[in-house]
C-alpha positions in Angstrom: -48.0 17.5 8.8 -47.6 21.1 8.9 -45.0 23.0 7.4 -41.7 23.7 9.0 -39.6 25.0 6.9 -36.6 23.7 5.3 -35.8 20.0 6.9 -32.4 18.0 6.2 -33.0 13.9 6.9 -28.9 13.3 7.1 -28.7 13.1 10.8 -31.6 11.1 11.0 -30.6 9.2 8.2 -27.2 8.4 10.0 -29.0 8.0 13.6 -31.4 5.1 11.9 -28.4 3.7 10.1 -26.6 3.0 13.5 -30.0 1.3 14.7 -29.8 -1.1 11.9 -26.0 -1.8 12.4 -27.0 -3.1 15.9 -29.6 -5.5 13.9 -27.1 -6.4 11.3 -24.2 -6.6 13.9 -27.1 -9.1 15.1 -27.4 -11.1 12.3 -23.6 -12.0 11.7 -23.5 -13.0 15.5 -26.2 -14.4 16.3 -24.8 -16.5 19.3 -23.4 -14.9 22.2 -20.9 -17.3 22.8 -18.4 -14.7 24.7 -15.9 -14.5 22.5 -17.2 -10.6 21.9 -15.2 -7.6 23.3 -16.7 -6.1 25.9 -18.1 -3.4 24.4 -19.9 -5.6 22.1 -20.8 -7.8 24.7 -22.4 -5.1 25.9 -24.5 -3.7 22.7 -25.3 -8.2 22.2 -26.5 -8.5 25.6 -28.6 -5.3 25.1 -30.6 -5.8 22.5 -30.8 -9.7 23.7 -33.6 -8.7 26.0 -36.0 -8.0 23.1 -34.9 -11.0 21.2 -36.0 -13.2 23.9 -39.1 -11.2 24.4 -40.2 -11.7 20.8 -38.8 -15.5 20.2 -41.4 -17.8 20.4 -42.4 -20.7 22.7 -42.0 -23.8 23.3 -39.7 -23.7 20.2 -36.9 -21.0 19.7 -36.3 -19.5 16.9 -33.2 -18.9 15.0 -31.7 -15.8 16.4 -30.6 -15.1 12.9 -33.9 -15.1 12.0 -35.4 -12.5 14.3 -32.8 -10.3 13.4 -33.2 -10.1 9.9 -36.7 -9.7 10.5 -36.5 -6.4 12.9 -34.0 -5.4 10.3 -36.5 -5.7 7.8 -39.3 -4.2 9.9 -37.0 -1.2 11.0 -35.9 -0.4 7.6 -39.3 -0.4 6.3 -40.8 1.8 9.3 -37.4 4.0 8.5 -39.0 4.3 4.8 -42.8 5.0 5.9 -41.3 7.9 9.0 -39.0 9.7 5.8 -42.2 9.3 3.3 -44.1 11.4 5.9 -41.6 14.2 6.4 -41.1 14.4 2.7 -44.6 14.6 1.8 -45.7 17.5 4.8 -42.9 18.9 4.9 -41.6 21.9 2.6 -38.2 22.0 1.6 -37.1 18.5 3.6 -34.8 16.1 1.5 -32.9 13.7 2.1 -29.8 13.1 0.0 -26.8 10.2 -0.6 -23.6 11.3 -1.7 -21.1 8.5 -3.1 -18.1 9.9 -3.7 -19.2 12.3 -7.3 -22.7 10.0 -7.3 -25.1 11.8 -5.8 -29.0 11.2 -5.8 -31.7 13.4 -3.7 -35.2 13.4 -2.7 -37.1 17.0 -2.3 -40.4 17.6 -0.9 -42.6 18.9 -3.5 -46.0 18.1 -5.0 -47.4 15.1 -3.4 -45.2 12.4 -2.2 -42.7 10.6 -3.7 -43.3 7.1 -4.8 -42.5 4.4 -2.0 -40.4 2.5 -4.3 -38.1 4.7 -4.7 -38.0 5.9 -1.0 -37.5 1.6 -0.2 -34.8 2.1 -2.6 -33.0 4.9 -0.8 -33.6 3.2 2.5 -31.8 0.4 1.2 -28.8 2.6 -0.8 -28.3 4.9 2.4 -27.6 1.5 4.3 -25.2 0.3 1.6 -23.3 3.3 2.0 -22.8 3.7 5.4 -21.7 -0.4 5.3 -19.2 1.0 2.8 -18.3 3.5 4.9 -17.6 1.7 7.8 -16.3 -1.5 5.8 -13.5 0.7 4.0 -12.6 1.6 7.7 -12.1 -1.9 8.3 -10.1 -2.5 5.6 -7.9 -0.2 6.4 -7.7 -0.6 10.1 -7.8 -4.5 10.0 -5.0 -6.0 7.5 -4.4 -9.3 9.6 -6.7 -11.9 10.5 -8.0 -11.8 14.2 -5.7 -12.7 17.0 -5.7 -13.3 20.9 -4.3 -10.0 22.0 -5.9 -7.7 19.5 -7.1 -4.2 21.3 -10.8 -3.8 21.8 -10.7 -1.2 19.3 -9.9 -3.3 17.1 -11.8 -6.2 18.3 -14.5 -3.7 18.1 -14.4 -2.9 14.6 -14.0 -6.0 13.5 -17.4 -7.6 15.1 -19.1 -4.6 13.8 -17.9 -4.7 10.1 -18.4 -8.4 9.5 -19.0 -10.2 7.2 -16.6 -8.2 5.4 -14.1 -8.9 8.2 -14.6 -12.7 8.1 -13.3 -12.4 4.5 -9.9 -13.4 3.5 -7.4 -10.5 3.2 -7.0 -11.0 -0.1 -10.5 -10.7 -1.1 -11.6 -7.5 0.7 -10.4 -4.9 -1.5 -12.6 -6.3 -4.7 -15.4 -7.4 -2.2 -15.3 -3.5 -1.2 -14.9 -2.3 -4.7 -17.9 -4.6 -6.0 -19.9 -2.6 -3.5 -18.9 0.7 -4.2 -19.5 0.2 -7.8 -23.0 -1.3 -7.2 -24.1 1.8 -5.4 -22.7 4.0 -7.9 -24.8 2.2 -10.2 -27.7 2.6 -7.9 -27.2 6.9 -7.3 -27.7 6.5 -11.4 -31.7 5.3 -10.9 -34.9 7.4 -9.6 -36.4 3.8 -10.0 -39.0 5.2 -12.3 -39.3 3.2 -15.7 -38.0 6.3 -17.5 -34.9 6.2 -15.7 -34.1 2.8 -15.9 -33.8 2.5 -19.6 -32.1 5.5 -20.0 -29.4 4.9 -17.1 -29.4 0.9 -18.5 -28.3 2.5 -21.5 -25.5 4.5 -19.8 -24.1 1.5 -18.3 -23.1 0.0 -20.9 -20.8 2.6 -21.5 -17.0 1.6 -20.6 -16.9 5.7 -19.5 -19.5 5.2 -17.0 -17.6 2.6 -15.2 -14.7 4.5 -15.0 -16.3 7.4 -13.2 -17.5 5.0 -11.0 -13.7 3.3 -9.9 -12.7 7.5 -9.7 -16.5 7.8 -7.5 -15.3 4.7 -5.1 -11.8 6.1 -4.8 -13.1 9.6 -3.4 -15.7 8.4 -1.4 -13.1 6.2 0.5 -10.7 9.5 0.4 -13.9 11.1 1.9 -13.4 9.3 4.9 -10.7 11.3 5.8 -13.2 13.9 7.0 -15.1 11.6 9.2 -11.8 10.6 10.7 -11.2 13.6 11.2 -13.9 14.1 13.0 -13.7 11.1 15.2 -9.9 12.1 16.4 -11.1 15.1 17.6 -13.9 13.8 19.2 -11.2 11.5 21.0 -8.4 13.9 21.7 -11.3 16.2 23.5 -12.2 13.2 25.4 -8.3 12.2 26.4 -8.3 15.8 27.7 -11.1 15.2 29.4 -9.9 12.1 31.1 -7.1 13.9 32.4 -8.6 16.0 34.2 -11.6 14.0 35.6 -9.5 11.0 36.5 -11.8 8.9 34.3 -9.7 5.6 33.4 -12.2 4.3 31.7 -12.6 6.8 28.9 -8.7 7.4 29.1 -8.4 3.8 28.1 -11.2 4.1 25.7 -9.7 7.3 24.0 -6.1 6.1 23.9 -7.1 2.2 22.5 -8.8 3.9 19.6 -6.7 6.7 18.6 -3.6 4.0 18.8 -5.7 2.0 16.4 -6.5 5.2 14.2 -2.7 6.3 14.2 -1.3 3.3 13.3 2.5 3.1 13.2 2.7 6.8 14.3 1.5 5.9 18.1 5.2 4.3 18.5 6.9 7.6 18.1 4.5 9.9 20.0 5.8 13.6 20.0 5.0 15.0 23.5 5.4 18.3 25.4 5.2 17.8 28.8 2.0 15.6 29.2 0.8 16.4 26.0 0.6 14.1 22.8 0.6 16.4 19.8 0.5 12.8 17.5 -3.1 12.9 17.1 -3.5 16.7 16.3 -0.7 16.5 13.8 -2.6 13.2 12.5 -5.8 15.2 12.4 -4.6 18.0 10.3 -3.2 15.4 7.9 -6.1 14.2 6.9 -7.4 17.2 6.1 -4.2 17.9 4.1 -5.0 14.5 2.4 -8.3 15.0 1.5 -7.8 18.7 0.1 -5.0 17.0 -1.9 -6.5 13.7 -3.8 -10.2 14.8 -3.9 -9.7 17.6 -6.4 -6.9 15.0 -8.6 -10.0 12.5 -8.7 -12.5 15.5 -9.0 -10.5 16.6 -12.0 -10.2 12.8 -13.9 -13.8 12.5 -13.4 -15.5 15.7 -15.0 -13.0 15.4 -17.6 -13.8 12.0 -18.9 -16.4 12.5 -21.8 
């Protein structure tokens, strides 16, 4: 592959990420027994095409089963496409941040092993399950019920099987997985590297950097919040003046979710809702607030 200059895999990295969330969404429900939201209806009865297409006669096949293999199939073709870029390509990387955990892959002499590129495959996945799982946590505190919104209905086919936990379980169910891929960002999966960061985890310090590390990556999230309410307030504007009611409904359902208790006291002028945009510069007031606290505990723990 010729030389393109410097190359950043995050976008593609997230793109691929989404691909295998429709797999994965796939896997946890596997029967389309139309109990879905719509908009999940849609995304199973999508992708249902190609698991008829590749489910063999006379006998079906467990849908489960075809999913987990695409998945499989998907991630590894994922691992071969970023080997290729990485190895042509000067200056590409491709790096995962987890909260102060951090591990990257640079171009540079030959290519990297494909062990280790497997292994980033299957850390990026874990943290962009986090990502969205710590969402869920947040946004879903109650067990599923008849007149839940389809945001909400949404999210919680999406995020399973976190969301088919107990309440009372998904905080250390989330915390057992941020912890893991801190542990993980430690490794270049070389044998060097695994006996010294063994070593390191035995150390009680280590641990604690990564509780701090799984605290500010969920703080973290206030930026892609962010991002997401102003993607929805532009599209409410939108709707307003394109007499779109389906992406009015769209807009308003999730940025009710996202506000939570502040969509019952909306503060208007005229047919403006300035809720949101005082919600969006909150979480960047947040973030700016706790991430250098947690930033501060972990580089000063020995």
């Amino acid at each position: 592959m010729p030389n393109h200059g410097s190359m950043n895999l995050g976008a593609w990295d997230i793109l691929l990420n989404a691909c295998l969330l429709v797999l994965w969404f796939r896997i946890w429900n596997a029967q389309g027994d139309g109990d879905f939201g719509w908009r999940t209806g849609c995304l199973w009865q999508a992708t249902d095409a190609i698991f008829r297409m590749l489910r063999p006669a006379p006998r079906s096949m467990n849908e489960r089963w075809i999913a987990a293999a695409l998945f499989v199939v998907l991630a590894a073709a994922k691992t071969l496409l970023f080997a290729s870029i990485l190895a042509g390509t000067a200056g590409a990387q491709w790096g995962l941040r987890m909260g102060f955990e951090q591990v990257v892959v640079a171009s540079g002499s030959g290519s990297p092993p494909l062990g280790r590129l497997a292994a980033m495959t299957a850390l990026s996945f874990a943290v962009f399950l986090f990502m969205l799982w710590s969402i869920s946590a947040i946004y879903l505190p109650r067990r599923a019920h008849p007149f839940a919104s389809q945001a909400e209905g949404t999210l919680r086919e999406l995020s399973a099987p976190f969301s088919m936990l107990p309440i009372h379980w998904r905080p250390a169910a989330l915390l057992v997985l941020g912890l893991a891929v801190c542990a993980a960002a430690r490794f270049d999966w070389s044998a060097a590297s695994l006996g010294e960061a063994g070593g390191e985890l035995l150390q009680p310090w280590t641990w604690l950097r990564f509780v701090i590390s799984t605290l500010a990556a969920v703080v973290g999230l206030c930026g892609t919040l962010q991002s997401f309410v102003m993607l929805l307030i532009i599209g409410s504007w939108i709707s307003l003046f394109s007499s779109s009611e389906a992406l009015h409904i769209f807009c308003r359902e999730w940025l009710d979710m996202l506000l939570g208790p502040l969509s019952r006291y909306p503060l208007r002028i005229g047919f403006l809702d300035l809720t949101p945009i005082i919600f969006f510069f909150a979480l960047g007031l947040a973030q700016k607030t706790i991430l250098p606290l947690l930033a501060g505990i972990y580089y000063m723990l020995p």
